[in-house]
Every structure is written in C-alpha cells, then in structure tokens.
C-alpha positions as CSV (number, residue, x, y, z in Angstrom):
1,X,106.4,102.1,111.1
2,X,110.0,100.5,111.5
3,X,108.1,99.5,114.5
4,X,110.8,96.4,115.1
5,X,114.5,97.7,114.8
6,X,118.2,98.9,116.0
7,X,116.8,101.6,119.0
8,X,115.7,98.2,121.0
9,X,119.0,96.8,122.3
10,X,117.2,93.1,121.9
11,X,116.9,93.8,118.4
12,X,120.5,94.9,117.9
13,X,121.5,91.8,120.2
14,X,119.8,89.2,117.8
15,X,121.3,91.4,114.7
16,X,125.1,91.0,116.4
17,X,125.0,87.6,115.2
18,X,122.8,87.6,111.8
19,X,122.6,90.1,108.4
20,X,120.2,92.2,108.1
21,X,118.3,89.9,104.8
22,X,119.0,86.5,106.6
23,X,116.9,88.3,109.9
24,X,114.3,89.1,107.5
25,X,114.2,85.8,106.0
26,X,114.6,83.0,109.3
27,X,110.9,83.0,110.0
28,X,111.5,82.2,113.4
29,X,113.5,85.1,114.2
30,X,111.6,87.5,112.3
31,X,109.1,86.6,114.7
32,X,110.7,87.0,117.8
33,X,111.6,90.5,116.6
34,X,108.6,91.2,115.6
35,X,106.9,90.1,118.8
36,X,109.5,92.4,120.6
37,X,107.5,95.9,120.7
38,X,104.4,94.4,121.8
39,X,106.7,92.8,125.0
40,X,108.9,96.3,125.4
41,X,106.7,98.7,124.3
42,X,103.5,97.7,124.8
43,X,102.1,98.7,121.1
44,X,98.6,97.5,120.4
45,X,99.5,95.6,117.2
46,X,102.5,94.0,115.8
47,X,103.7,94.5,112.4
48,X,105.5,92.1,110.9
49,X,109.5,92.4,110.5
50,X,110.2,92.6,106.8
51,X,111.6,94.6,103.8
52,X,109.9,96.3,101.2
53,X,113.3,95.4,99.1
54,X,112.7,91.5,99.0
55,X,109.4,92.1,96.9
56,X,112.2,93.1,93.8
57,X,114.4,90.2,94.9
58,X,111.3,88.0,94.5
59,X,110.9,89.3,90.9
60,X,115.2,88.0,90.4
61,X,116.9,91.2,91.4
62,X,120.3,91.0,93.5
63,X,119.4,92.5,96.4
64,X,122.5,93.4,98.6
65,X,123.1,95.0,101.9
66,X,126.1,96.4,103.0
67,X,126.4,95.0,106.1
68,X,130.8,94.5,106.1
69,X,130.9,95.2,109.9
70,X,128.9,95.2,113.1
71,X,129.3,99.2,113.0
72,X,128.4,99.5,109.3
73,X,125.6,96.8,109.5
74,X,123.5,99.8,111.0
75,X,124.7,102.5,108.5
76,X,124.5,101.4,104.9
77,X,121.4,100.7,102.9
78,X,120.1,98.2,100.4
79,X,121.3,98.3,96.9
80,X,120.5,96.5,93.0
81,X,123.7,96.0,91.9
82,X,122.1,96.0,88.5
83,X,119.9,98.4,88.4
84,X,116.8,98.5,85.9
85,X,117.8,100.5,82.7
86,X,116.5,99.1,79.9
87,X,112.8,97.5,78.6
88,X,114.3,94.4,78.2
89,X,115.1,94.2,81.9
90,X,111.2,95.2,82.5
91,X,110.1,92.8,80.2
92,X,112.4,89.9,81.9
93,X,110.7,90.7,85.1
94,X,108.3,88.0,86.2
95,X,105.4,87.6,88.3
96,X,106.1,86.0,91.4
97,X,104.4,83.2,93.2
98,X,104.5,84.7,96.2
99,X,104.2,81.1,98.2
100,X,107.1,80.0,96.6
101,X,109.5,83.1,96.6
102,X,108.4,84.8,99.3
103,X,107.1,82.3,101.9
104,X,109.5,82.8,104.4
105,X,107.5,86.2,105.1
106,X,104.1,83.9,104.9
107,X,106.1,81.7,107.4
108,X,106.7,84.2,109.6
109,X,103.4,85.7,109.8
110,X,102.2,82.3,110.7
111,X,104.7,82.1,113.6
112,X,103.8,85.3,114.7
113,X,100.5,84.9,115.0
114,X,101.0,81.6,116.7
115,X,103.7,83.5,119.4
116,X,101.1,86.4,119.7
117,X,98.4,84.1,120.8
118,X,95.7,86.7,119.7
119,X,97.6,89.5,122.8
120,X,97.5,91.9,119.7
121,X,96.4,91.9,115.9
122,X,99.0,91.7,113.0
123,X,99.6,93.6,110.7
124,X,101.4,93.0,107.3
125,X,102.8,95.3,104.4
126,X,104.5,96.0,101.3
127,X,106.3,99.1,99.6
128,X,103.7,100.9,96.9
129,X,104.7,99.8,93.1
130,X,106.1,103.6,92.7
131,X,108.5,103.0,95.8
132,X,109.5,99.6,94.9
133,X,110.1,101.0,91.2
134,X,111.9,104.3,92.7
135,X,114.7,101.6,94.2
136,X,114.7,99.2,91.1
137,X,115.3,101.5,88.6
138,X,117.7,103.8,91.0
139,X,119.7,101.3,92.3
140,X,119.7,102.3,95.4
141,X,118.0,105.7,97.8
142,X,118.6,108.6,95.9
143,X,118.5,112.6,96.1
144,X,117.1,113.8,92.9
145,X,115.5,110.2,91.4
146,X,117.2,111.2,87.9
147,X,116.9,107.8,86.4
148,X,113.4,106.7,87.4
149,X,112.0,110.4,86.7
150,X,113.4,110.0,83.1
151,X,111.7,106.7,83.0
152,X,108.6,108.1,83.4
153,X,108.7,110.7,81.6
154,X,110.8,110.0,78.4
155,X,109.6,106.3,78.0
156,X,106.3,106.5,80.1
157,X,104.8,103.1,78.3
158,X,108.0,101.3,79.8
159,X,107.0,103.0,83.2
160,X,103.6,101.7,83.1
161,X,104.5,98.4,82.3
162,X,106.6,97.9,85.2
163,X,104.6,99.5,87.3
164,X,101.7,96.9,86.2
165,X,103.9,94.3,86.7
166,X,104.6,95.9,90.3
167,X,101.3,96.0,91.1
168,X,99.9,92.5,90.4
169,X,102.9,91.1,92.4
170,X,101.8,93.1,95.7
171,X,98.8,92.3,94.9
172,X,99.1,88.2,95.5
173,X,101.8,89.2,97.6
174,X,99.1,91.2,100.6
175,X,96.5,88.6,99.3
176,X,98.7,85.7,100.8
177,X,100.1,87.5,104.1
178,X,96.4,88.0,104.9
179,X,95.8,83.8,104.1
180,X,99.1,83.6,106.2
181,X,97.6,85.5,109.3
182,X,98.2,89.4,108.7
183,X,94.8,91.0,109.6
184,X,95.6,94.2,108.2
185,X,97.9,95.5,105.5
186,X,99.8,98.3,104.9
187,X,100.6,99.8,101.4
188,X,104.3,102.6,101.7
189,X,104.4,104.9,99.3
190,X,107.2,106.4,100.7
191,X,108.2,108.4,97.6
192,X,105.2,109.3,96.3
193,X,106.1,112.9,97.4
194,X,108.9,113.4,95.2
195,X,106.1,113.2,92.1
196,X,104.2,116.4,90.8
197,X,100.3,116.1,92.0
198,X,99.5,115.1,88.6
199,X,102.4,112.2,87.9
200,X,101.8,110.8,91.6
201,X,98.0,110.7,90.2
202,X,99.7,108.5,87.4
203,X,102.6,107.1,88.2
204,X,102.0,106.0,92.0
205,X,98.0,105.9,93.4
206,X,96.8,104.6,89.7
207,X,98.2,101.4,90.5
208,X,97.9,101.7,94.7
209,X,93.9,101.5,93.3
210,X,95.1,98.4,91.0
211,X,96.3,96.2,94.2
212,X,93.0,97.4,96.5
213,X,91.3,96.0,93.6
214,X,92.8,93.2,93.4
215,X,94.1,92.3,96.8
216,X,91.6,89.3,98.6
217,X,91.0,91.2,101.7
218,X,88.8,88.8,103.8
219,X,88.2,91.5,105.9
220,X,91.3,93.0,106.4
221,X,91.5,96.6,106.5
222,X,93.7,98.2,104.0
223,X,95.9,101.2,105.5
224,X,97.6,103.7,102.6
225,X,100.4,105.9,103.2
226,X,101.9,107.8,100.9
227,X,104.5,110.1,102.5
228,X,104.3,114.3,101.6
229,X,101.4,113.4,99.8
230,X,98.9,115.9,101.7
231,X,98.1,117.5,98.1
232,X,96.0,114.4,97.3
233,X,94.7,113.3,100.1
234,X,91.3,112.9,99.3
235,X,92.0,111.1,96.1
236,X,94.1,108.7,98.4
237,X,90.6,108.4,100.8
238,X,89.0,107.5,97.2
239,X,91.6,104.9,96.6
240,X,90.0,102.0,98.1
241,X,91.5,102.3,101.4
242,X,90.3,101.8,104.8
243,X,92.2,104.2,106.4
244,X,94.4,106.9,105.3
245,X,98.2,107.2,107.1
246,X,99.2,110.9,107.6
247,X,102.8,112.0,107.4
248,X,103.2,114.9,110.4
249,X,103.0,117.9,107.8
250,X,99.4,117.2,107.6
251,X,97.1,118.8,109.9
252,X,95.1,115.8,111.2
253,X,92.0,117.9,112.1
254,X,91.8,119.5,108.4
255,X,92.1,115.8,107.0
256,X,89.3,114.6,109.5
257,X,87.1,117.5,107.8
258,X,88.2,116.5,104.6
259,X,88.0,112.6,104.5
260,X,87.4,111.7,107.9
261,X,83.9,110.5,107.3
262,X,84.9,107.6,105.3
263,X,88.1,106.7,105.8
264,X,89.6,106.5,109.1
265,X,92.9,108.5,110.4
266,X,96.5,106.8,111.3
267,X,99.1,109.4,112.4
268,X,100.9,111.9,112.7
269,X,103.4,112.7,115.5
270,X,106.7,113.9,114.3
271,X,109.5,110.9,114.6
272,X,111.8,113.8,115.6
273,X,109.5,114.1,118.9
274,X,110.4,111.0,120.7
275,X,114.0,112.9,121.0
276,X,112.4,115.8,123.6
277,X,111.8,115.4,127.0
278,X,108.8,113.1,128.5
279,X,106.3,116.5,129.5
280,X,107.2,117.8,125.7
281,X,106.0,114.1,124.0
282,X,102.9,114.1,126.0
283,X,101.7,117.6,124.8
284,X,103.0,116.6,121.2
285,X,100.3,113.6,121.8
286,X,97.6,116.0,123.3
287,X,97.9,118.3,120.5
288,X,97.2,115.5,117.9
289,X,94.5,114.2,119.8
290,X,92.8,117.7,120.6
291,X,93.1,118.2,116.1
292,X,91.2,115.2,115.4
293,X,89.0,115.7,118.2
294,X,86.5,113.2,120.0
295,X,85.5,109.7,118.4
296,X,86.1,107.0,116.6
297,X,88.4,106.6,113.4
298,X,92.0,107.6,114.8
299,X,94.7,104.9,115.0
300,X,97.3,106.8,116.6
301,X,100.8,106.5,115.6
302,X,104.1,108.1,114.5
303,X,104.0,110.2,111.0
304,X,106.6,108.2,109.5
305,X,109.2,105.5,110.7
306,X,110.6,105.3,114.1
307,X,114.1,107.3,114.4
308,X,117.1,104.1,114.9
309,X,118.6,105.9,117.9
310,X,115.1,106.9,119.9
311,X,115.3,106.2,123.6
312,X,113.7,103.4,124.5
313,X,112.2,104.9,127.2
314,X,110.7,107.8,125.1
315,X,109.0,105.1,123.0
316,X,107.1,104.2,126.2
317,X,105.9,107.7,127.3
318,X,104.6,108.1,123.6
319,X,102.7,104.8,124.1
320,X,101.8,105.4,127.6
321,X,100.5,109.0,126.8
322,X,98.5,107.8,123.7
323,X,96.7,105.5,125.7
324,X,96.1,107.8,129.0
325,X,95.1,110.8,127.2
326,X,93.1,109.5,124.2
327,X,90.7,108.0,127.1
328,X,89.1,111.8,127.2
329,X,88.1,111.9,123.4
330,X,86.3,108.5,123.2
C-alpha cells in the first residue's frame, strides 16, 4: 500500500518538477514510478501509481491538492472545494465512462505492463464507495466525519443512493483496469472503521459485495481491505473476495482459523515497524509468519500504507526478511 511514493528519493526527484494530480495523470510517468519499487525494493508485484480521489473527479468534482511549494507539496492533502451537501448534488452525479474519464489510469496500466515485461504482476485499485463518499461529502480528511455520518443517518435513502452510484462507477472502473492490464485489484475501505459493526454492514461492505458482483474479473483476484474492521471479518471473507487484507490490530493466526480456509491472508506488519532497527523488523516478520503458520494463502505485506519518511533501506530488510524467512513455512 502507497507502495510508490515520497520515502524513495527517485520518487520525490520526478515530483520536484510535476503536481502531485498531473503525476497521477501522465501515464508515462505514472509508470516509471510505479515500476520504481519493483527496481529499488525488489517487491514481487507492482501496484499501479494512482488516487483513490480521481474516481470523484471522474464523476465532475473539483478535485484540488495543495501543492503551493515544493515543502508543502508533501504536507497537505486533497480537498472538494464543494463538498456534497445536498440530494441535488447526488442526483447531478453521473456515471462515468471510465475509458473516457479515467483512461489516463487505463493508459498507464498498459505502460506498465509493457515496462514490467511480465518481471512481476500488476496490480490495480480503487477506494471502497464508503471511502470515496467519506471525502465527497467531507470535503476533505476529517476527525469526527460529522457531515457524512449525518448523511447516513438523518437522510439514509440519500446515502444509499450515492453510495449506488459509487458503486457501479468502481465497478466499470476495476472492470476496465483489469481489460487494461491489472491482474489483480484492490478494493480500500480505509474508513470503514469509523462505522458501528452494523452501519459498516450497511453503509460500506453492502455495496463492496455490489462491485464483486459486478466487477468482470477475468480471473483476477479480488483483494478487500477495510481498515479497523477486525469486528467483521468474516462477513468481509463472505463478500466475494479473494483474499482478505488485514490491518496490524488483527491477529493473523486467529483470522487464518476464522476465514483462512477460503479466503487467502494479505498483511499485517505495523507501518510504524519499518522505523526500528534491521534485527527488530526481522522478528516483527518472524512473528507474523510464525501466527499464520506453514502453507499456502499469505501474501505478506504491510498492515496499512507505507509511512512517507521510512528509510529506504528498512524497506529492503522488510522485503529481504519476508522472502528469507517465509522459505521455512512453505
């Protein structure tokens, strides 16, 4: 997760010279840093340089970044200057076609694949519809989600219907990354954990199931993560997905014993890790791989996005003690 970005210096070289949207959308050189981790890092699959935001945009938001400086281009978010606030504005929304609005990302999954030559598979993504709505209707990351929580539940009909809308856009929007190249795709739910058990349930996986229904997989393995969402777990297993993403408050053995026989496992060291020392990562990585224990169904990885000022080199021991030490529990 955040798997390209500012802790490379090559990435903050190219990003000296371009915005943060006009990176995202030059297919070329949403490529090149996309292709950057497999080169530097030595991940075993590249996922494609992107925004959850430019799904909104897509759908006629104003998407802005603050980027005034070269300082404040790595400090300030994404914002909608005009937030959603009204049904009107949900029922002005459209349904993009995503090979018209959205084809540089197509583009650059194309390029990608083309640059990776096969070295690794690719993997593409979108934000859930209750993540994309948080930052629609908020305007911007928030603390306490006041306006999109009174959405749903004072006018919960309105909530629905954007969330619908939300929903059959990522859903042509995965369908034509994977006709573009991406063999996998991730869904983020990154704020499903800000939602009661029971309004996640209605608000956020109801319509995570909508896209896996909809979504023309080819093939392609679905991955669903939905961030301090360990309470429903194995309704998320139940969603449709091929394999559940763990945050690193889940204990990765319990979920193997919960779900682990049909889905598989992606997770779950803690970001904050890669900050120790190079003996303290590796027995972060041993203890995750003693939890889950031997055999198949464990893509390793990070429990949520990559810190922006990790040590380079600290990415590498992770990598390189994934690799050395999961060879025991094959």
């Amino acid at each position: 997760m955040r798997q390209a970005g500012r802790y490379l210096p090559e990435f903050r070289a190219i990003r000296e010279n371009v915005d943060f949207l006009t990176l995202c959308k030059t297919p070329d050189l949403a490529a090149e840093v996309t292709v950057q981790p497999v080169d530097i890092i030595g991940v075993d699959a590249a996922i494609i340089f992107s925004d959850i935001l430019v799904v909104p945009e897509a759908m006629g938001m104003q998407l802005v970044f603050d980027d005034g400086s070269a300082q404040k281009r790595f400090s300030n978010g994404p914002h909608f200057p005009s937030p959603i606030r009204s049904r009107a504005q949900i029922d002005a929304l459209p349904v993009p076609d995503p090979h018209s609005k959205l084809k540089f990302v197509l583009d650059a999954l194309r390029t990608t694949r083309k640059s990776l030559n096969n070295k690794v598979p690719l993997i593409g993504f979108s934000g859930s519809p209750w993540t994309l709505a948080t930052y629609m209707v908020e305007g911007r990351s928030s603390k306490n989600f006041r306006y999109v929580k009174e959405l749903i539940f004072s006018h919960p009909k309105d909530a629905h219907l954007l969330l619908d809308k939300l929903a059959r856009t990522v859903a042509a929007y995965l369908s034509a990354q994977i006709e573009a190249g991406a063999q996998a795709i991730q869904i983020f739910d990154t704020w499903g954990g800000i939602l009661a058990q029971e309004d996640f349930e209605e608000f956020s996986l109801r319509y995570i199931q909508q896209i896996l229904s909809l979504v023309k997989r080819n093939g392609s393995p679905a991955i669903v993560f939905c961030k301090d969402c360990g309470h429903s777990l194995e309704k998320i297993a139940d969603s449709g997905a091929d394999v559940a993403s763990l945050d690193w408050t889940v204990d990765i053995g319990k979920a193997r014993e919960m779900v682990g026989s049909y889905v598989g496992l992606q997770g779950n060291l803690d970001p904050a890790m890669l900050y120790s020392t190079p003996e303290r990562i590796e027995k972060g990585v041993q203890a995750i791989l003693k939890k889950f224990g031997k055999g198949n169904g464990h893509v390793f990885n990070l429990g949520h996005g990559i810190l922006p000022d990790t040590p380079v080199e600290n990415v590498k021991t992770f990598v390189n003690a994934v690799k050395k030490l999961s060879v025991q529990y094959h």
